[in-house]
ChimeraX commands (.cxc) that place a marker at each C-alpha (Angstrom):
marker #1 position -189.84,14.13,160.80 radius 0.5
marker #1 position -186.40,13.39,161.40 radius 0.5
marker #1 position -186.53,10.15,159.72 radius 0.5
marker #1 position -188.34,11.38,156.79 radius 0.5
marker #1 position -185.13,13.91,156.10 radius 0.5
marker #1 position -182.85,11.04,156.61 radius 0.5
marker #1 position -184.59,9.13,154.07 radius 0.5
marker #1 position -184.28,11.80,151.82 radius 0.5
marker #1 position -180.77,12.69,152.29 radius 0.5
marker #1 position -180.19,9.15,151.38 radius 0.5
marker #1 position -182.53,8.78,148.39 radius 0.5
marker #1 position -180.95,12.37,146.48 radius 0.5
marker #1 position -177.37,9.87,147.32 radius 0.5
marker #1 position -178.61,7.44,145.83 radius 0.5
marker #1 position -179.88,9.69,142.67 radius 0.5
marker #1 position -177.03,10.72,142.11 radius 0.5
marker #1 position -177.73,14.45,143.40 radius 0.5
marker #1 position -175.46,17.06,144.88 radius 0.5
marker #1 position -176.00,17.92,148.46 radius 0.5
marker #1 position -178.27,20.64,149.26 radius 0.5
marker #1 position -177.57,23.88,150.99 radius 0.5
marker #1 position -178.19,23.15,154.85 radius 0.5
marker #1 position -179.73,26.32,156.30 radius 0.5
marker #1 position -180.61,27.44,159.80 radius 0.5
marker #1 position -183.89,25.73,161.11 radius 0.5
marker #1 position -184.08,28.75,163.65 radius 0.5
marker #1 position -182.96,32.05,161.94 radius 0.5
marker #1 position -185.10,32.50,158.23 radius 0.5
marker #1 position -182.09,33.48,156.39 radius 0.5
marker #1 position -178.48,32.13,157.72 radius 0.5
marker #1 position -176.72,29.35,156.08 radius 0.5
marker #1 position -175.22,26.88,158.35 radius 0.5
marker #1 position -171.06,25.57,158.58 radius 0.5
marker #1 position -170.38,22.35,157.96 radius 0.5
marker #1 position -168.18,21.51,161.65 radius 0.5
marker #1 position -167.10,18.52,163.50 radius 0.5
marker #1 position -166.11,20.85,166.40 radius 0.5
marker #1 position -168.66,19.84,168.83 radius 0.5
marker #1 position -170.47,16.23,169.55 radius 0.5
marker #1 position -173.87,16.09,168.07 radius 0.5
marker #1 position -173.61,19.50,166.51 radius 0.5
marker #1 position -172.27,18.60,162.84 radius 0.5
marker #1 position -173.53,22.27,161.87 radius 0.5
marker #1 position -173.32,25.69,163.42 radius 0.5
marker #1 position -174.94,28.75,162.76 radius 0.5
marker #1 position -173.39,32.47,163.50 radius 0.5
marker #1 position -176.70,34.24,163.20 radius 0.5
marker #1 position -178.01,32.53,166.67 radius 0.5
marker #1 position -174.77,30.97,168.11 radius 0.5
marker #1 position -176.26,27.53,168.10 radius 0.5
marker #1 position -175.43,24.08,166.90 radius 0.5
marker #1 position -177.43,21.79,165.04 radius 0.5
marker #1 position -177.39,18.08,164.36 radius 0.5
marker #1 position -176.80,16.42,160.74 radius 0.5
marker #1 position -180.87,16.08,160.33 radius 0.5
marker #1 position -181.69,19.58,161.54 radius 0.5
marker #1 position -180.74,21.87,159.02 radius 0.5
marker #1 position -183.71,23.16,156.35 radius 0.5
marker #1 position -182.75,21.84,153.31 radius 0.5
marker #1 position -181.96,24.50,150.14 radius 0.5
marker #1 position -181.11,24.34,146.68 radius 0.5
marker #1 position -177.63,25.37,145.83 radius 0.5
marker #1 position -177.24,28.53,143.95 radius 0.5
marker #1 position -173.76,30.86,143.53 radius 0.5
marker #1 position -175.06,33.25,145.56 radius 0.5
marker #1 position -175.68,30.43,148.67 radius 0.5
marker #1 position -172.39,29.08,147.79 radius 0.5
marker #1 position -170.31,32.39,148.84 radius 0.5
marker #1 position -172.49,33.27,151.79 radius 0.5
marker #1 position -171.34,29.53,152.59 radius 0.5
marker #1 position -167.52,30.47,151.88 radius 0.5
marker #1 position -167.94,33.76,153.98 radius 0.5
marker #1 position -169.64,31.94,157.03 radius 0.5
marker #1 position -166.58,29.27,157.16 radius 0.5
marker #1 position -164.10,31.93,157.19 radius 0.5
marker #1 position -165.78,33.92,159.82 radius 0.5
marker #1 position -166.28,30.90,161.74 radius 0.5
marker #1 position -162.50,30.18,161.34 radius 0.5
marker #1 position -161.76,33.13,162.40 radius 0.5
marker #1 position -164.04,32.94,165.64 radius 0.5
marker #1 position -163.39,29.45,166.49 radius 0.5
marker #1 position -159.50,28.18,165.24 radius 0.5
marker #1 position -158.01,24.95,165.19 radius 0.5
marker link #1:1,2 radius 0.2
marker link #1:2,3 radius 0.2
marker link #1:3,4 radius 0.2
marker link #1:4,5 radius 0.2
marker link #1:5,6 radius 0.2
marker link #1:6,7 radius 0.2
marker link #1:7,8 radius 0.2
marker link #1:8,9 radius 0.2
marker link #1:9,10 radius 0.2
marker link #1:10,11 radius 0.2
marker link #1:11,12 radius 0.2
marker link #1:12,13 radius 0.2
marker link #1:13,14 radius 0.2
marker link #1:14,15 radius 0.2
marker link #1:15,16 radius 0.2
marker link #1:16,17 radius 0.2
marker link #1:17,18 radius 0.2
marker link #1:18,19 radius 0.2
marker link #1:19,20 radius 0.2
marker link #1:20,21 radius 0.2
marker link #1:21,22 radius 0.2
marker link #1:22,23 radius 0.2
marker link #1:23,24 radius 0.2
marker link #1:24,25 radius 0.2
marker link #1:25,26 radius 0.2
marker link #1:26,27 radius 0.2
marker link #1:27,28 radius 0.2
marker link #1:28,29 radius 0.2
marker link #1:29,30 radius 0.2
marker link #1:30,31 radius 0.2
marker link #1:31,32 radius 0.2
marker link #1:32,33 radius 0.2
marker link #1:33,34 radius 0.2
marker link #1:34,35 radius 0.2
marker link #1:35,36 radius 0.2
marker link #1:36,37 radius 0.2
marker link #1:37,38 radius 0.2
marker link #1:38,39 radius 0.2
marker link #1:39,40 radius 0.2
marker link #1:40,41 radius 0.2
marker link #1:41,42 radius 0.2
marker link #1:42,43 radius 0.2
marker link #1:43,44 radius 0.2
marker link #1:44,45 radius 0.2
marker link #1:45,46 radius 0.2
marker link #1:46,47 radius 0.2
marker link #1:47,48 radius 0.2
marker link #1:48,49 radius 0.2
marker link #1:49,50 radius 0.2
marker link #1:50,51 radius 0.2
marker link #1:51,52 radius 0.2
marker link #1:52,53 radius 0.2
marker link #1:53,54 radius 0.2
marker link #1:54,55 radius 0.2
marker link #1:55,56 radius 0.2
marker link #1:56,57 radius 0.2
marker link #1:57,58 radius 0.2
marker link #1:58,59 radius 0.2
marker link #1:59,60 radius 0.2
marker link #1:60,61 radius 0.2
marker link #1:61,62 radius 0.2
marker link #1:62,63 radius 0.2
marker link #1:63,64 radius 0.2
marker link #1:64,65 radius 0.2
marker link #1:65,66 radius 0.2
marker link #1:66,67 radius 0.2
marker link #1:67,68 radius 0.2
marker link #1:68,69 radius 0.2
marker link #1:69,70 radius 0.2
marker link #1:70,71 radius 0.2
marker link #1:71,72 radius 0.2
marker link #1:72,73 radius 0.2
marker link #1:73,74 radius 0.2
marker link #1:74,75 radius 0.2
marker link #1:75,76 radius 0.2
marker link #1:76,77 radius 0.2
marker link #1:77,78 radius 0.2
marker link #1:78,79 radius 0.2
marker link #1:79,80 radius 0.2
marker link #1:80,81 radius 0.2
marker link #1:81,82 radius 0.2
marker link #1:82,83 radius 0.2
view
C-alpha cells in the first residue's frame, strides 16, 4: 500500500496537481504538520502525539476550511515544539 501512495503522490506531480491535505491515519479528524523535526517522521499530529512518515498520512482534498485548521496546527505546534 505504501507504494501505491507513492505512485500517486508522484503521478498528481506529474499532472500538474496541488498537493493534497495530509491527514492523520490514526485520529478521523486531525490534520497533520508538515515537520522535519524528527528522522522518519516528516509529519506530526497533536491530536495523538505521534509522528508519521511522508507515505502515511490519508490523503484529503484541500478546502479553506482544511487550510486554516492547517495554519492553526503549525502555530500550536510552534508554540509546543520551538526552534
Amino acid at each position: 500500500m505504501s507504494w501505491v501512495r507513492a505512485l500517486d503522490l508522484a503521478a498528481r506531480t506529474l499532472r500538474g496537481e496541488g498537493p493534497m491535505v495530509a491527514m492523520c491515519p490514526t485520529c478521523p479528524d486531525e490534520v497533520l504538520v508538515s515537520t522535519m523535526r524528527w528522522p522518519g517522521a516528516e509529519f506530526y499530529c497533536l491530536g495523538c502525539d505521534r509522528g508519521y512518515s511522508f507515505i502515511d498520512p490519508r490523503p484529503e482534498t484541500p478546502t479553506p476550511e482544511l487550510d486554516e485548521r492547517i495554519a492553526q496546527a503549525i502555530a500550536r505546534f510552534a508554540e509546543l515544539y520551538p526552534r
